[in-house]
C-alpha positions in Angstrom: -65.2 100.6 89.8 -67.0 97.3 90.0 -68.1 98.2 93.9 -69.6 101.6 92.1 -71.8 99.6 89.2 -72.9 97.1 92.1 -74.4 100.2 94.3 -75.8 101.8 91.2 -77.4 98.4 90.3 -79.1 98.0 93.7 -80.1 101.6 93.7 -81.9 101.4 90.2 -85.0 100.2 91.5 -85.2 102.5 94.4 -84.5 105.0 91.6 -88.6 103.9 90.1 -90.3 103.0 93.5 -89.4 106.2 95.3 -90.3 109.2 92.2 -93.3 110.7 93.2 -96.0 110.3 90.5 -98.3 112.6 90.5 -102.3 111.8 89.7 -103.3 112.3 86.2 -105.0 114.6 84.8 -108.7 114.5 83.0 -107.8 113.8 79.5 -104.2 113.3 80.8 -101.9 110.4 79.6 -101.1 107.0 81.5 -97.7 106.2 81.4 -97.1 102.6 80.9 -95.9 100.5 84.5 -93.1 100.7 86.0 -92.5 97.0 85.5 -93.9 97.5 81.3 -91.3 100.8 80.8 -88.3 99.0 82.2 -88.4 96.0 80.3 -89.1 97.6 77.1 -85.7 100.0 78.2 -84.0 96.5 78.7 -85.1 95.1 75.5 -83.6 97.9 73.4 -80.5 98.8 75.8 -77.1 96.9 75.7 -74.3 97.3 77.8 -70.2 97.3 77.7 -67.9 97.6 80.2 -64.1 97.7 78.6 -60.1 97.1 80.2 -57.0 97.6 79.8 -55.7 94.6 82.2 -56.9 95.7 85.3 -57.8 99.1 84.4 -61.1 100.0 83.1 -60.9 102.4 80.3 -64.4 102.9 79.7 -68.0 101.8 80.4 -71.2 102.3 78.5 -75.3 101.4 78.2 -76.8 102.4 74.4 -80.4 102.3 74.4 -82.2 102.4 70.8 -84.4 104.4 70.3 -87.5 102.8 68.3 -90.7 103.7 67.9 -91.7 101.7 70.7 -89.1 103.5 73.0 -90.0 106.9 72.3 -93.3 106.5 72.8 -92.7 104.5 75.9 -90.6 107.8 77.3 -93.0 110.0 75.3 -95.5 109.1 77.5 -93.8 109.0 80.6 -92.8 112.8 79.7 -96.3 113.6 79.1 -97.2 112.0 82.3 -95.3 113.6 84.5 -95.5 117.4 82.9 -99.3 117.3 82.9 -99.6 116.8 79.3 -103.5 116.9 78.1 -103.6 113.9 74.7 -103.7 116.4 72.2 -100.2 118.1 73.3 -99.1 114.1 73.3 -100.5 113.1 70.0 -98.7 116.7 68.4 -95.4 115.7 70.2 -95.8 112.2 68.7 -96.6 113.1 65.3 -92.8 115.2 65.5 -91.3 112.2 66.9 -92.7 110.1 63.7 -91.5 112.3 61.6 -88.4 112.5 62.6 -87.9 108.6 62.7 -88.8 108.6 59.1 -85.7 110.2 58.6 -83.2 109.6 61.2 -82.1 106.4 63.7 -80.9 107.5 66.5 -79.8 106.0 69.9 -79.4 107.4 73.7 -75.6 106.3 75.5 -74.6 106.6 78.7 -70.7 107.0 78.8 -68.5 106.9 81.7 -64.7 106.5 81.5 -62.2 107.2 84.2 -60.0 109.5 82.2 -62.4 112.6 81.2 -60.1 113.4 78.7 -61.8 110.5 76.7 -65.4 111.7 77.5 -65.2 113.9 74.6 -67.2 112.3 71.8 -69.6 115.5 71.1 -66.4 116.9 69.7 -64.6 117.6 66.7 -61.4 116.3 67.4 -62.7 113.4 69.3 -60.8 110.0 69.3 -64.0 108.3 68.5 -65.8 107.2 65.3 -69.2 106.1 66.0 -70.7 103.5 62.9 -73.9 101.7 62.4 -74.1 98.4 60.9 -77.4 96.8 59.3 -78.3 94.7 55.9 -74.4 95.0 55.1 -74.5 98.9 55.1 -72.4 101.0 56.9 -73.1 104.3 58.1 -71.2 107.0 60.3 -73.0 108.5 63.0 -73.0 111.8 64.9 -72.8 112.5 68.3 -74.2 115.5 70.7 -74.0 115.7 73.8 -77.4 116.3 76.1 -77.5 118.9 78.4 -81.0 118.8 80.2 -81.3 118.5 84.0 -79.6 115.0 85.6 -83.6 114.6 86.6 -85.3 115.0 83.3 -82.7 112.8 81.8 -83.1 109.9 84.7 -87.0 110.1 84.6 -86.8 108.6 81.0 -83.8 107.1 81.6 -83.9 105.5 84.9 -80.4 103.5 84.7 -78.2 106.8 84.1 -76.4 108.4 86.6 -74.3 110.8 87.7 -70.9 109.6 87.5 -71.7 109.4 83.3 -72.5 111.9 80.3 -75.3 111.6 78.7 -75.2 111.0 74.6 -77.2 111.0 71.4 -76.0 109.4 68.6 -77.9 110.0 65.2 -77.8 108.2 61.6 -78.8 109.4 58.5 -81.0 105.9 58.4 -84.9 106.0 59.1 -85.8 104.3 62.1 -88.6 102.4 60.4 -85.5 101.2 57.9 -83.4 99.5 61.0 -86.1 98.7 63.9 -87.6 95.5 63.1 -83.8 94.1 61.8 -80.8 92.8 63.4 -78.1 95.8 63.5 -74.9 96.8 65.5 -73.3 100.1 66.5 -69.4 100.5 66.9 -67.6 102.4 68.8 -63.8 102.7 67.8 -60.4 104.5 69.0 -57.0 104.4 70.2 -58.4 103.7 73.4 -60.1 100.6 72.1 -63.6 99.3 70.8 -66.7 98.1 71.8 -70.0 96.8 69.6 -73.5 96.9 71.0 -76.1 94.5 68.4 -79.6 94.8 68.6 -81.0 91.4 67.8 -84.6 92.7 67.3 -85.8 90.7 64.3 -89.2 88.7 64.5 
């Protein structure tokens, strides 16, 4: 498992240098840099990788998804489909709105046994929670089903060994962004916390 995440690691940058990017459009939108996107992804991304002794059980990267990251991926999405700035600006304007009632987080899961890949569903051994400002909150999960190349344009570190998973809280993004927070996730199989240190 370990020689798998070190050939994925060394293929990640490939993964940016090598997309073709087409030229942009009049009135088009400019993605940020390749060097600007990935280290706002690695500011807002933590990672676990979980054992049983010797045996992994299961392996994960969450990503939160702030206002800064969605318009990050916003506007590589609206790069690479053509997008003129009005269609952005409307696409943005949804994503606003729907921080200002939700916080929600992208997770790439991977665990040997699919049997435990099965946190979209009701009787799933997982409980997903969100911890900031000594609230508690349950999340839900769905599982995403675009294409593995839609998915890895915004999310270059995903691959395809690993589902692909939103988590969503009944927080406002605005609410949780600019604090300190931490998401848990907890079974029988074991647990794992990712904390988001993102307080000035």
């Amino acid at each position: 498992m370990q020689i798998r995440t070190a050939i994925l690691l060394l293929l990640l940058p490939l993964s940016f240098s090598c997309a073709h990017r087409p030229p942009p459009i009049p009135n088009g939108v400019v993605p940020l840099s390749t060097e600007e996107y990935s280290s706002v992804l690695r500011k807002h991304t933590t990672k676990t990788n979980q054992y049983a002794g010797l045996n992994q059980t299961f392996q994960a990267d969450m990503t939160m998804q702030t206002s800064e990251v969605q318009t990050a991926a916003l506007k590589q999405k609206a790069y690479f489909l053509q997008w003129d700035e009005r269609n952005y600006q409307r696409e943005r304007e949804k994503m606003l709105q729907e921080n200002s009632a939700y916080a929600k987080f992208f997770m790439r899961f991977y665990s040997p046994e699919r049997d435990y890949d099965d946190l979209h569903k009701g009787k799933t051994i997982w409980r997903v929670y969100l911890d900031f400002n000594g609230q508690r909150v349950e999340g839900k999960v769905k599982k995403i089903f675009d294409k593995f190349v839609e998915i890895q344009t915004i999310y270059p570190h995903f691959d395809r060994f690993s589902t692909p998973y939103e988590i969503s809280f009944d927080v406002p993004m605005s609410t949780i962004e600019k604090t300190n927070c931490k998401v848990t996730m907890t079974s029988s199989l074991g647990a794992a916390d990712f904390v988001f240190q993102l307080a000035q």
